[in-house]
C-alpha positions in Angstrom: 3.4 30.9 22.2 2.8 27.5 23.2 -1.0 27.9 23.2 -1.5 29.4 20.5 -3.5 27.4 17.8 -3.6 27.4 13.9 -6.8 30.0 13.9 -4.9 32.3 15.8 -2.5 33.1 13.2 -4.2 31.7 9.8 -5.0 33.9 7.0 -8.6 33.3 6.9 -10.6 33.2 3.8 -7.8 32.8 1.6 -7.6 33.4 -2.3 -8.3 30.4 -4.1 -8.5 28.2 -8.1 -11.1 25.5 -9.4 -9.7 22.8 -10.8 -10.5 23.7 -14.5 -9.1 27.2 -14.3 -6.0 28.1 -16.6 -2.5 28.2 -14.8 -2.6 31.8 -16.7 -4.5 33.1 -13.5 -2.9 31.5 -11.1 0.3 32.8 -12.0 -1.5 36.4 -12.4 -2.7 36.0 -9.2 0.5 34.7 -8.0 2.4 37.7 -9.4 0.1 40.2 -8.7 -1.0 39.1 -5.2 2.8 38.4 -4.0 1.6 35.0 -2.9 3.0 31.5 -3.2 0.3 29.1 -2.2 -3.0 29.0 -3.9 -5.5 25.7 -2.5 -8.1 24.5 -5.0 -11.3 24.1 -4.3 -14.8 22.3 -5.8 -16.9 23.9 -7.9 -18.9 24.8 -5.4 -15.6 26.7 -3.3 -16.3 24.7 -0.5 -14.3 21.6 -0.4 -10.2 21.4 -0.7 -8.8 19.1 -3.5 -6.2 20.7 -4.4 -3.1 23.1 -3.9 -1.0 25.2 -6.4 2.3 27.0 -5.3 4.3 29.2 -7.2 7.0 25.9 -8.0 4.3 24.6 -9.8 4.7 27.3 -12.0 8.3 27.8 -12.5 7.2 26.2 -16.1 6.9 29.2 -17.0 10.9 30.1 -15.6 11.9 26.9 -17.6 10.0 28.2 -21.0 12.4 31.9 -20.4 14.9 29.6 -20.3 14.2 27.8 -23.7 13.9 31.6 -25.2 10.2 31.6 -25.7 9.1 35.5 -25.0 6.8 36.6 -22.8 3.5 35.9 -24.9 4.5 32.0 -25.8 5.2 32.2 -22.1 1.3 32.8 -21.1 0.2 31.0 -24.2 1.6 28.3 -22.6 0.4 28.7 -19.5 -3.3 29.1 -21.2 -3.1 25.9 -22.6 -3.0 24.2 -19.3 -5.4 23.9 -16.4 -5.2 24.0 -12.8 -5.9 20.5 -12.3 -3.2 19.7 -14.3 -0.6 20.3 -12.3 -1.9 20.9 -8.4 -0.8 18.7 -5.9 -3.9 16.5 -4.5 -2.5 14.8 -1.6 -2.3 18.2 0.5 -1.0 17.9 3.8 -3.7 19.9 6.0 -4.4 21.0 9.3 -7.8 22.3 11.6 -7.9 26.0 13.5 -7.4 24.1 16.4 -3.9 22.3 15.1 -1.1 23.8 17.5 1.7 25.9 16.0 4.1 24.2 17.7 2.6 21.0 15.5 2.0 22.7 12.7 5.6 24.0 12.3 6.5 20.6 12.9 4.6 19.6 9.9 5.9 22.2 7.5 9.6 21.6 8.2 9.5 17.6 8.1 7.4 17.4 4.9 9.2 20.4 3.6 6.1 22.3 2.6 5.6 26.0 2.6 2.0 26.3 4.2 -0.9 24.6 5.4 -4.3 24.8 4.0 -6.6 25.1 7.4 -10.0 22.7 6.9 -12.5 22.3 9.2 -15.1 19.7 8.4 -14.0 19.5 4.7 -14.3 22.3 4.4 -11.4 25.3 3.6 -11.4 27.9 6.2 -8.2 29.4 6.1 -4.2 29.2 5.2 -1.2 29.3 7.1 2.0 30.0 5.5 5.7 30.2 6.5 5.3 33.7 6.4 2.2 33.8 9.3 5.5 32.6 11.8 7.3 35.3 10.6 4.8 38.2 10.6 3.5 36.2 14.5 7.6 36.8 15.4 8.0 39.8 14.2 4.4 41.1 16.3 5.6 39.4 19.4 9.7 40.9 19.1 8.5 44.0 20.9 
């Protein structure tokens, strides 16, 4: 396991927001796609420069809380863009990042994946759960 690089476990070509999208489909994406992590890219979907995760969103858990219903819920979240609450500084690494390195990354910054860029470009995602699936291929 010690040779094994980023691009060997990646999700490649992963699901992602422009920056002037509404947090309404991120969280339906989020929901309906079971995932956690969403990077933003340009307008042309090239370039990283930005990443949502599903904490971003727990606005939406904290409006429940306050009693608003479902529909003020999304209203809310359709009032808001993407941009407006992703994280810019977004701790990346390339396919060819080891994942002994890159699980060293995700623990000491205490981040839950890794958006894979490769000359500026986004090329792929790994996420807490590509160590898990790669442990639970390998536990035969």
């Amino acid at each position: 396991m010690k040779d094994l690089k980023v691009r060997d476990v990646m999700s490649a070509d992963p699901t992602t927001l422009k920056r002037n999208d509404k947090l309404t489909l991120a969280d339906d994406i989020m929901r309906l796609g079971r995932v956690r992590h969403l990077p933003v890219v340009d307008d042309d979907g090239q370039l990283l420069v930005g990443l949502v995760t599903q904490r971003d969103l727990f606005r939406d858990a904290l409006a429940q809380a306050l009693g608003y219903g479902k529909h003020a819920q999304r209203k809310i979240l359709d009032t808001l863009s993407v941009k407006d609450v992703m994280t810019s500084d977004v701790v990346t690494a390339s396919p060819d990042t080891s994942l002994v390195e890159a699980a060293r990354l995700l623990t000491e910054r205490k981040i839950g994946c890794l958006p894979v860029v490769e000359n500026g470009r986004l090329v792929g995602i790994l996420t807490e759960g590509d160590f898990v699936a790669l442990i639970a291929r390998r536990g035969n």
